[in-house]
C-alpha positions in Angstrom: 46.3 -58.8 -11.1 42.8 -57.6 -9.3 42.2 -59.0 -5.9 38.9 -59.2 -4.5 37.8 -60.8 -0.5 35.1 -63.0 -0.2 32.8 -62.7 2.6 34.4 -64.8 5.6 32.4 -67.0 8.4 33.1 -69.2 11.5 36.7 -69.0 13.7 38.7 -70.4 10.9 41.5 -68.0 10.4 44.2 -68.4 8.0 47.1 -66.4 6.0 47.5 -69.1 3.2 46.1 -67.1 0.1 44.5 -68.5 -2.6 44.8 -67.9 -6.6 41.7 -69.4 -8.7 42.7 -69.3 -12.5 39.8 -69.6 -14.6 38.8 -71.9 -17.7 42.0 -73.1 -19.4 41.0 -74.0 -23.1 44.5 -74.4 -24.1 45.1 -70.5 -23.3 48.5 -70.4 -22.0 48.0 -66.8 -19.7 47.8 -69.1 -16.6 51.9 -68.8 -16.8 51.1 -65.2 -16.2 49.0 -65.5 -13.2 50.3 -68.2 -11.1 51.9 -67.4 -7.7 54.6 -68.7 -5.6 52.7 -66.9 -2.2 49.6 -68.7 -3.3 47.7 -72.0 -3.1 47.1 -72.0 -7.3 43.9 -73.4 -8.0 42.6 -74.3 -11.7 38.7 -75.0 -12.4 39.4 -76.9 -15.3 38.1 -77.1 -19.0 41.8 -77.4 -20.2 41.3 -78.8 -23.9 38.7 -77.7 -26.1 40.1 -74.5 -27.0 38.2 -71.1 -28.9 41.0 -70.1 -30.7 42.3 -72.5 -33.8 44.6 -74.4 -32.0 46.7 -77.5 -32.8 46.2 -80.3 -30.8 49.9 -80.5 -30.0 49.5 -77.1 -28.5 46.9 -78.2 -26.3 48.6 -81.1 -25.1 51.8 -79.2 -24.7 50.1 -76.3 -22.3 48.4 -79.4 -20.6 52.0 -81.0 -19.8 53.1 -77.5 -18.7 50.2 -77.1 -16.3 51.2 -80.9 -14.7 54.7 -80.2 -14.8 53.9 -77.2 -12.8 51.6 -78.8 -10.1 54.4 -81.3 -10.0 56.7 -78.6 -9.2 53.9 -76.7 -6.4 52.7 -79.8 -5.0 49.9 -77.5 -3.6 48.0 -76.4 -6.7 44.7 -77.8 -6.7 43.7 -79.3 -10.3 39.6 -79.6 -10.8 37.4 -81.1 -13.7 35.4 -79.0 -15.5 32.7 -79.9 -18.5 34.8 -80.0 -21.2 37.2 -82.7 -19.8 34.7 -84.7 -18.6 33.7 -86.4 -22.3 37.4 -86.9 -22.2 37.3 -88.6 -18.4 35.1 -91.6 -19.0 33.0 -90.5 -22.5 30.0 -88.7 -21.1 27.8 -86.1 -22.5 30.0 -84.0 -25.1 30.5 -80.5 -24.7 30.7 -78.1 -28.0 34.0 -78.0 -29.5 34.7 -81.9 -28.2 38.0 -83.2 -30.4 37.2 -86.3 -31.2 40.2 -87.1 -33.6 42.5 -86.4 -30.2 39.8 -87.8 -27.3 41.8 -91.1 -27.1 45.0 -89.0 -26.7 43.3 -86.6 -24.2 41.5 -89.4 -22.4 44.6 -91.2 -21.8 46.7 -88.1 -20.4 43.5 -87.9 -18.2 44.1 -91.6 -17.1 47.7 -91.1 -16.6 47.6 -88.1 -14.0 44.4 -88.8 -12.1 46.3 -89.1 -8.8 47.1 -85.3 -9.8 43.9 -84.1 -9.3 41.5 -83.2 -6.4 38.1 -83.9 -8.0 35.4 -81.6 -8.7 35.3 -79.3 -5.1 37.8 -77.9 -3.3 37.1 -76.0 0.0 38.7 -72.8 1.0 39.0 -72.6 4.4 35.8 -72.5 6.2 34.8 -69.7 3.6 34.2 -70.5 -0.1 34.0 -73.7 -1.7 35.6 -73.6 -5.4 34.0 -75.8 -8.4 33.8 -75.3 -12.0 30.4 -74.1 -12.5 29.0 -74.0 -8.9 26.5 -75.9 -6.9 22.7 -75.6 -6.3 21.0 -76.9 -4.0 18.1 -79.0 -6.3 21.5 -80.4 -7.7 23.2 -81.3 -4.0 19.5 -82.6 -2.3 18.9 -84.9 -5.7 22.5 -86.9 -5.6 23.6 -86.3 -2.3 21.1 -85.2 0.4 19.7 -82.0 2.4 22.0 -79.4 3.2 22.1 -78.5 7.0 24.1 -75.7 6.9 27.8 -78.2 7.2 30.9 -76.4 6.3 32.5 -75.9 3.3 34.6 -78.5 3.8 32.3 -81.2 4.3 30.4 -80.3 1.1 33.5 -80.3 -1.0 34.5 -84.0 0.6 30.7 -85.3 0.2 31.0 -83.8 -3.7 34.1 -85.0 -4.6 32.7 -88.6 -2.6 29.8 -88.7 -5.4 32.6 -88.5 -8.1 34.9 -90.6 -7.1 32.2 -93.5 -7.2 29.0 -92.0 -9.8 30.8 -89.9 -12.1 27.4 -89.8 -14.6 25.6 -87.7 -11.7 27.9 -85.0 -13.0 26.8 -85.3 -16.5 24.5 -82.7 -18.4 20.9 -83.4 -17.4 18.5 -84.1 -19.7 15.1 -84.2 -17.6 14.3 -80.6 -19.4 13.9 -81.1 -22.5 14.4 -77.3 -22.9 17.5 -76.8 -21.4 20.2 -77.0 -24.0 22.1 -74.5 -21.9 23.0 -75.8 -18.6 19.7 -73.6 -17.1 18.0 -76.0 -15.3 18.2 -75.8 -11.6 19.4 -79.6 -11.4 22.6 -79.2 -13.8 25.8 -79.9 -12.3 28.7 -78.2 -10.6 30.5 -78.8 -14.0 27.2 -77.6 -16.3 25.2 -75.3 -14.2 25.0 -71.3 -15.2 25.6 -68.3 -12.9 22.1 -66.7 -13.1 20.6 -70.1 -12.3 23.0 -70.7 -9.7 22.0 -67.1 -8.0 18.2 -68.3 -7.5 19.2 -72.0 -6.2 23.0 -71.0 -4.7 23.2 -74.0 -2.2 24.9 -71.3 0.5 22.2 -68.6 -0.6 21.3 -68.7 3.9 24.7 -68.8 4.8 27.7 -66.8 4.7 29.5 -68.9 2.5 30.9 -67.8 -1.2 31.2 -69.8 -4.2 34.1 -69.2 -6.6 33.9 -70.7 -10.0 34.6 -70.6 -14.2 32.6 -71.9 -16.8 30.2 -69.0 -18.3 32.9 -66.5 -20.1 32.7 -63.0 -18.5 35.0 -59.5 -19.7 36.6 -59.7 -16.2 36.0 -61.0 -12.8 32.8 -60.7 -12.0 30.6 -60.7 -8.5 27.4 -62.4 -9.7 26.3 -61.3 -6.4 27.5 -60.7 -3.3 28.6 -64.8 -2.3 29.2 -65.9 -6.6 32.4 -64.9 -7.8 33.0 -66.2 -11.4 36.7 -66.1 -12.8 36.1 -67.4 -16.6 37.4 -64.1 -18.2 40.8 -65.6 -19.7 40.0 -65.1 -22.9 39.4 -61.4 -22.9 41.7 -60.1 -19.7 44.2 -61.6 -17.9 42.7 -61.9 -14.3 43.0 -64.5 -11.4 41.1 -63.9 -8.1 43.0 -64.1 -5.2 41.8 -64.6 -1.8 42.2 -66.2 1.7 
């Protein structure tokens, strides 16, 4: 398992460590990677899968995920793209099951009080979402950053989606985006080389960890982006504190 530090800020000081597991997609390596010294976090984008697999697999390796966060009552479960046309019937991401989205949906419904939202905060040094967050994205739904901490970002975030889910769907101003490019995508749609030109922390000290764009391995978009969606080619988490 690699381990990599992101850059730390401010006094906060803590020996909690962290484990971010990247995109599920009905992969079951995440058995692998979780650990009992760690906080476990998942980005999300647990259905949907790559590979041709049965629905009952899917909803099986969902259970097991729960069933585990039951188990570690402090693994953080986050929302990614591909569960949100399952959450409430928004914008569909490719590969979208519709034959099983009432079955999905309702799983979904059932466990809500499982999950943390959309943002999680690491301390006072990386904030963790699903795709990441840009500023044009944050100043357009929520208001101008000032330099707050992590943690006040991740509460004002997951504030948004608790009451205006559809400011987290895929944005259709650009006509030409079909890709999740656009500088005003969400932290569940938005792409790592548009997140490094309009990274919301880009004049702070602050690092974002997040899935969503498959890499070969862990990768350090730059020095602040870490992206972890490389389940499907290596088994890697990132750990942290």
């Amino acid at each position: 398992m690699k381990e990599l530090q992101t850059p730390k800020c401010g006094s906060v000081v803590s020996d909690t460590q962290y484990n971010i597991i990247g995109d599920i997609h009905g992969r079951t390596g995440w058995k692998e990677l979780v650990r009992d010294d760690s906080v476990n976090i998942f980005v999300g984008d647990y259905f949907d899968p790559y590979e041709p697999l049965s629905s009952l697999h899917l909803i099986h390796n969902f259970v097991d995920i729960l069933s585990f966060a039951a188990q570690h009552p402090d693994t953080v479960l986050l929302y990614g793209n591909h569960d949100l046309h399952y959450l409430f019937g928004g914008d569909r991401s490719s590969r979208y099951d519709a034959s099983n989205a009432a079955t999905y949906g309702r799983l979904f419904a059932e466990t809500k009080s499982m999950f943390r939202g959309v943002a999680y905060a690491i301390g006072d040094s990386a904030l963790v979402t699903h795709a990441g967050v840009t500023r044009p994205w944050y100043e357009k739904h929520i208001g101008s950053y000032q330099g707050e901490p992590v943690a006040a970002v991740a509460d004002k975030i997951n504030a948004l989606w608790n009451t205006d889910k559809q400011s987290f769907a895929f944005d259709t101003s650009n006509p030409y985006d079909c890709y999740g490019e656009s500088p005003v995508q969400s932290p569940l749609w938005i792409r790592p080389w548009t997140l490094v030109e309009h990274n919301l922390f880009a004049a702070t000290a602050y690092a974002q960890i997040f899935g969503h764009t498959q890499m070969s391995d862990l990768s350090l978009v730059d020095t602040k982006l870490i992206c972890v969606d490389c389940l499907g080619s290596v088994t890697r988490s990132f750990t942290t504190k």
